[in-house]
N, C-alpha and C positions, 0 to 999 in steps of 0.2 A: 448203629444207625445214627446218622446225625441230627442233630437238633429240628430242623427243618422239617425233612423227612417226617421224623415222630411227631412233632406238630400238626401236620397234615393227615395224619393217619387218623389221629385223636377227633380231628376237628371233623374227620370224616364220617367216625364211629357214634359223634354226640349228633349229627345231623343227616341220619338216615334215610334221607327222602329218595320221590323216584322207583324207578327200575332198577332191577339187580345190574343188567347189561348199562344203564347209565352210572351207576356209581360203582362198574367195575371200570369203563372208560375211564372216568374221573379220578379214581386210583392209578391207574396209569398216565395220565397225563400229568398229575401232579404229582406226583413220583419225578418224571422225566424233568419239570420244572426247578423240583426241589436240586436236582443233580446239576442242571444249567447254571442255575444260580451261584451254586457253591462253585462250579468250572471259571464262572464269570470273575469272582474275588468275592463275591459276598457271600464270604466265612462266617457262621457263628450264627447267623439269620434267623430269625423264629418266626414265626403266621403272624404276631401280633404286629411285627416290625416291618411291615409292607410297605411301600412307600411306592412314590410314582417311579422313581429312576431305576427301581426292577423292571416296573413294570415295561419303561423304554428299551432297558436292556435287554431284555428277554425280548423284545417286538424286532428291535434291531438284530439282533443274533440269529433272529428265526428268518427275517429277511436275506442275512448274511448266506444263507446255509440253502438258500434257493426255495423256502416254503412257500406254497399256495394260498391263495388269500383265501380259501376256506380252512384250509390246518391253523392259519393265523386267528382268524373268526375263533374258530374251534376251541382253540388253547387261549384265547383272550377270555372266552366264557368260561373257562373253569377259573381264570386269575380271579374274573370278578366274581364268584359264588364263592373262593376263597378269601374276596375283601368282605364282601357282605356278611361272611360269617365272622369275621374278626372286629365288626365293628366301623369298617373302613371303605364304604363304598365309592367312596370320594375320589381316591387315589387312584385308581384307575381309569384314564382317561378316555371318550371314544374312539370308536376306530377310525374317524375321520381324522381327527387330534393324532392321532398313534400312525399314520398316512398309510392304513390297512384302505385299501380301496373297493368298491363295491364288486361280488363277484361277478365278471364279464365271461360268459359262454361262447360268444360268437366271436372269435377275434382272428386275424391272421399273423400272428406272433410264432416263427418257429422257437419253441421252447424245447425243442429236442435235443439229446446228447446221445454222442456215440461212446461205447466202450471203449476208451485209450487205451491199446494194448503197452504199450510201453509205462503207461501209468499205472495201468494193473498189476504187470510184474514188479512193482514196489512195493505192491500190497504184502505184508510180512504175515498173512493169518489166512492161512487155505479156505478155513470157513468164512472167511469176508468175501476172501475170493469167488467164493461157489456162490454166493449168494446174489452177488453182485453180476454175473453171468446169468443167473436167475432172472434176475430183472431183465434184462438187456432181451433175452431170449423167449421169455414168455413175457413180458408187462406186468412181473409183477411187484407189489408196492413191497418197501423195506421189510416191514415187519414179517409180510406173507414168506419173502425167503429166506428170513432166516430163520423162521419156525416150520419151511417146509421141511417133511419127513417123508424122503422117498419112497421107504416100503410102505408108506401108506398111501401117500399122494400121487406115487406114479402108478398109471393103471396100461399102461403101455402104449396105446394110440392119442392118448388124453392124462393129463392131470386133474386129479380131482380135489379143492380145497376145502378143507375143512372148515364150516362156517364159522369157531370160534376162534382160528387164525386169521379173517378175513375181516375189512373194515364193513361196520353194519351189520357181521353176524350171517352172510348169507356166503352158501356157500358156491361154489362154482367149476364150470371147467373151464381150463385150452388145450387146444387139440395139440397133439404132438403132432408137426406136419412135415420133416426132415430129418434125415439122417445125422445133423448138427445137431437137434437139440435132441433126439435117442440117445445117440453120446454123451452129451452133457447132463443126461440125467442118470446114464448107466456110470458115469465119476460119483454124480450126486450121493447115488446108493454108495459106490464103496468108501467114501469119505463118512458119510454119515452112519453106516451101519445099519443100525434098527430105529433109530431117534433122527433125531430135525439137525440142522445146517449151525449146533450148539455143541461144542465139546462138554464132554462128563462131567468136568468142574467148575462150568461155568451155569449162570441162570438164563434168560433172557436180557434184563436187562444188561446184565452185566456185557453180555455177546455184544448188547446193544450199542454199549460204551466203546467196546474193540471195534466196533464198525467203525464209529465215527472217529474213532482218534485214527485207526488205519487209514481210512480212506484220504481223512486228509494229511497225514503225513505224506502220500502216496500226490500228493493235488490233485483229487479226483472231488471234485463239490457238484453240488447242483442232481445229485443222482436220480432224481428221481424224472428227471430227463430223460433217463432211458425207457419208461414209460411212451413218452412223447414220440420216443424214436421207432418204439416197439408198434404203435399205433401208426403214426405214417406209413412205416415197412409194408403193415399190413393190410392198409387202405390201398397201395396203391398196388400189393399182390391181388387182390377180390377185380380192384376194377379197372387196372391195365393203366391208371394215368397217377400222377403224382399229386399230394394229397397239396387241398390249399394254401395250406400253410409252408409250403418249399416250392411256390410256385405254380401248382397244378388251377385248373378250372375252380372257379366262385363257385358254390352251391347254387347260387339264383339265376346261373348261364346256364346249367343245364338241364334240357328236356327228355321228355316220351321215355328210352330206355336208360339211358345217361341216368336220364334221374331217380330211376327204378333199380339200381346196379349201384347208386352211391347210398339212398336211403339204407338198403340191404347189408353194403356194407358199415355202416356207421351201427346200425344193428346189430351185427356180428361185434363189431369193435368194442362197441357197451357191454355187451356180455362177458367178453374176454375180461377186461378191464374190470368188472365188478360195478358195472355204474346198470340204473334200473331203469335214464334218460337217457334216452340217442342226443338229445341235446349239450348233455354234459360232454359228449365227444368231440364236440367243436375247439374245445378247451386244448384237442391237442391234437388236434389235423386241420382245424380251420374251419370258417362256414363260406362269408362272403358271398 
């Protein structure tokens, strides 16, 4: 384990506060930190040695890599619970400073990504592969597929997620609604066997680490686009017109049944997607 790493684990063990579920987050995030770090060149690093220009590189990197300004939020508040506890709350700048921007719901920004099939066939790791399909096909987030476990998750008409794979602890369905994604779950099962989208000798993280070096050797970034993509697809399968954000109708144009058939859908979309706000859905169909 590297210096880092152990540091954080320690720093984590002397300062027990909280929820079990927040400071199992927090282990995870600062885990995935400590590895960014060391990836970035800052070799050798210890908790005590924080300084601001981690703090920009890691903000920069995460930007690089297509994160949301809530993961950004997210993982800037575990940096700073880690300066505070070091003695250094100093050095971590605000998010305004750090040009993390306020989160915006309502936008019309296509953030969508399609699955590059030619970009995929670079991918060198069948379970990057299958997971990455995962997403495309159902919406769902990184982590969710590569800790999906077919013989448990798939339940044949629906997938069912397990709330301890899922962000927030809640768990969820989507419906299996085509003969494409049947198929790609009946691969799913024979790749994975009995266990999740993880070979035998690897952990999560470690998978974790194959993803992102795969992916992008492969130039496939921003993935979690497919999300985006996943959510348009399906907005404009429910209500026949294309979702705002790639051009379809403003939410405030339409009326009477129009507007009963989008509510509805945006409904549906939040559930799939794992969000408890119809509102958060605008994030990646539009509102307008």
């Amino acid at each position: 384990m590297r210096d880092l790493n152990y540091d954080l684990k320690r720093l984590q063990a002397a300062h027990e506060d909280r929820s079990h579920g927040t400071r199992k987050a927090r282990s995870y995030v600062l885990a995935q930190i400590a590895d960014t770090l060391h990836d970035l060149g800052f070799k050798g690093l210890r908790a005590t040695g924080l300084r601001r220009k981690h703090v920009v590189a890691l903000v920069r990197e995460w930007k690089r890599q297509g994160r949301t300004v809530g993961t950004m939020k997210n993982r800037t508040a575990h940096v700073r619970w880690w300066a505070k506890h070091v003695g250094r709350p100093g050095v971590v700048p605000s998010n305004d400073e750090l040009g993390i921007a306020r989160r915006e719901y309502v936008t019309n920004e296509d953030r969508s990504v399609a699955l590059d099939p030619d970009k995929l066939a670079l991918v060198k790791d069948p379970h990057v592969v299958m997971a990455l399909r995962l997403e495309a096909d159902f919406g769902l987030r990184r982590e969710e597929a590569i800790k999906f476990t077919p013989s448990r998750d798939d339940r044949g008409d629906r997938i069912r997620l397990k709330g301890s794979t899922t962000k927030g602890g809640r768990p969820r369905e989507v419906p299996v609604r085509n003969e494409s994604q049947r198929r790609l779950l009946d691969e799913a099962r024979r790749l994975a066997g009995g266990g999740a989208l993880i070979p035998p000798d690897r952990n999560y993280r470690q998978q974790l680490k194959v993803y992102e070096n795969r992916t992008r050797e492969a130039g496939l970034y921003r993935m979690h686009g497919l999300r985006h993509h996943y959510a348009q697809t399906r907005y404009e399968g429910i209500t026949g017109w294309k979702a705002p954000a790639v051009g379809g109708p403003p939410r405030r144009t339409l009326t009477g049944a129009r507007r009963r058939i989008d509510t509805a859908a945006r409904r549906t979309i939040a559930r799939e997607l794992g969000h408890d706000r119809i509102a958060v859905v605008s994030t990646y169909i539009g509102g307008g």
